[in-house]
C-alpha positions as CSV (number, residue, x, y, z in Angstrom):
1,X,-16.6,4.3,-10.4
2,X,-20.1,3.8,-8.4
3,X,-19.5,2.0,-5.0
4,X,-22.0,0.1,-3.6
5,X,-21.8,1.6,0.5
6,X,-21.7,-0.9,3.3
7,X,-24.1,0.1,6.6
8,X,-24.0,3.2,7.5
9,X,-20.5,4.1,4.9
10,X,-18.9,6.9,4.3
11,X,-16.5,7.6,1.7
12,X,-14.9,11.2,2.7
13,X,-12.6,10.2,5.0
14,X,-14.6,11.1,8.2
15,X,-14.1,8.2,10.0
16,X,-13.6,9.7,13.0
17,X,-15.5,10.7,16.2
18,X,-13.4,12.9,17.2
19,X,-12.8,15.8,14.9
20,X,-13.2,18.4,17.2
21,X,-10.7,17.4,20.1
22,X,-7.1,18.5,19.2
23,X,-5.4,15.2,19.6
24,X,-2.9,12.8,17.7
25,X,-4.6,10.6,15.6
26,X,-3.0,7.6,13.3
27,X,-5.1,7.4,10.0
28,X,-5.2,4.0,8.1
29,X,-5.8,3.8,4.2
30,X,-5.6,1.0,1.9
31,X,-7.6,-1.7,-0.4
32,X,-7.6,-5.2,-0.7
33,X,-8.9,-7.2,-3.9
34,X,-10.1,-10.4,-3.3
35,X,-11.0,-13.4,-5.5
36,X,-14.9,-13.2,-5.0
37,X,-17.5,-10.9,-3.2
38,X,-18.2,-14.0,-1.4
39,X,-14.6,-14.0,0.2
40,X,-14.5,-10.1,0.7
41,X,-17.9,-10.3,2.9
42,X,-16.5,-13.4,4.9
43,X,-13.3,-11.2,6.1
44,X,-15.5,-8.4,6.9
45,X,-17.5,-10.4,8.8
46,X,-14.3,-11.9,10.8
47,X,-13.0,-8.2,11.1
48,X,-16.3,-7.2,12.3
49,X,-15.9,-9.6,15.7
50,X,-13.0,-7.4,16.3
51,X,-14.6,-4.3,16.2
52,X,-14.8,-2.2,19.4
53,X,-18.1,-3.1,21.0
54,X,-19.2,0.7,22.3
55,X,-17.6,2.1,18.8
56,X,-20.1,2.1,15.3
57,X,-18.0,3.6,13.8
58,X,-16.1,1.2,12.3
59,X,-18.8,0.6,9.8
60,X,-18.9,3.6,8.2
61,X,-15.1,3.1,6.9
62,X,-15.4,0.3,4.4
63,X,-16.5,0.6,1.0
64,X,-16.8,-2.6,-1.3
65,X,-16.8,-2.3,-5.1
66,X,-17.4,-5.9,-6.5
67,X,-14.6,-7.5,-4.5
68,X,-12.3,-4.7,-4.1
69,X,-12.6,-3.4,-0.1
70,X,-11.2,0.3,0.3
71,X,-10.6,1.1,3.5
72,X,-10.3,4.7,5.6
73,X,-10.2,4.7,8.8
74,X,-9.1,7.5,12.2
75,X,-8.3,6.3,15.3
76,X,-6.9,7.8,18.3
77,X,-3.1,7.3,18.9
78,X,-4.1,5.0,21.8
79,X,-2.2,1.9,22.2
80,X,-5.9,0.2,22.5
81,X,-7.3,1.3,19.4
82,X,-4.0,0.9,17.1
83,X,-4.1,-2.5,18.1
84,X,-7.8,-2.5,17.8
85,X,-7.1,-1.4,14.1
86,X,-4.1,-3.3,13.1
87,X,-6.3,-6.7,14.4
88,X,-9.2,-5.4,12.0
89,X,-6.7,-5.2,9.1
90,X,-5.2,-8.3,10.1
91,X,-8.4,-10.2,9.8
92,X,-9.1,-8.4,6.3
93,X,-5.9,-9.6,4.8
94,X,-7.0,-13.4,5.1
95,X,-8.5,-14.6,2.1
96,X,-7.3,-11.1,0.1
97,X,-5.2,-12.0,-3.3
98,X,-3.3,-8.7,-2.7
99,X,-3.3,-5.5,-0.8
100,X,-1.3,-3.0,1.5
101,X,-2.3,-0.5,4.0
102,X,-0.6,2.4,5.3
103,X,-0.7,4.4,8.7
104,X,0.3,7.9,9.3
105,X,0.3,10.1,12.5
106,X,-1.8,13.0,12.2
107,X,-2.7,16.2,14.7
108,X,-6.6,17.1,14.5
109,X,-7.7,20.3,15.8
């Protein structure tokens, strides 16, 4: 399945800056499938608002295929950024027809 990257995307699951510090880290995974392309680029764009300001990164962890969103995404285990995160998935669930995402605690060394 060829997907079509979004700016700057990456689809190996590095979608963190922090590989090198051994820290926790909580990694979200999941998809949505929405009715239209048109509707998937509208709830990016609302979870793009919510993006950290100082943090790119973010836009190197969705891939789009048609108007299925996959998302991958490795934050710290911050209080900050896990609501950061959850906010971002929030705003991609409006307008989806179905999805899930899951979270999982991970060490990184």
């Amino acid at each position: 399945m060829l997907f079509r990257r979004l700016k700057n995307s990456a689809i190996d699951g590095s979608c963190s800056k922090y590989p090198s510090s051994p820290m926790q880290m909580i990694h979200f995974h999941g998809s949505y499938r929405y009715e239209d392309q048109a509707t998937l680029e509208s709830a990016l764009r609302q979870a793009r608002a919510h993006f950290p300001p100082d943090d790119h990164l973010w836009f190197r962890c969705f891939v789009s295929n048609g108007s299925f969103l996959t998302v991958n995404l490795a934050v710290p285990s911050e209080a900050h950024r896990i609501l950061d995160a959850t906010t971002v998935f929030l705003h991609l669930s409006r307008g989806a027809v179905e999805g899930a995402f899951a979270a999982d605690r991970r060490a990184v060394t």
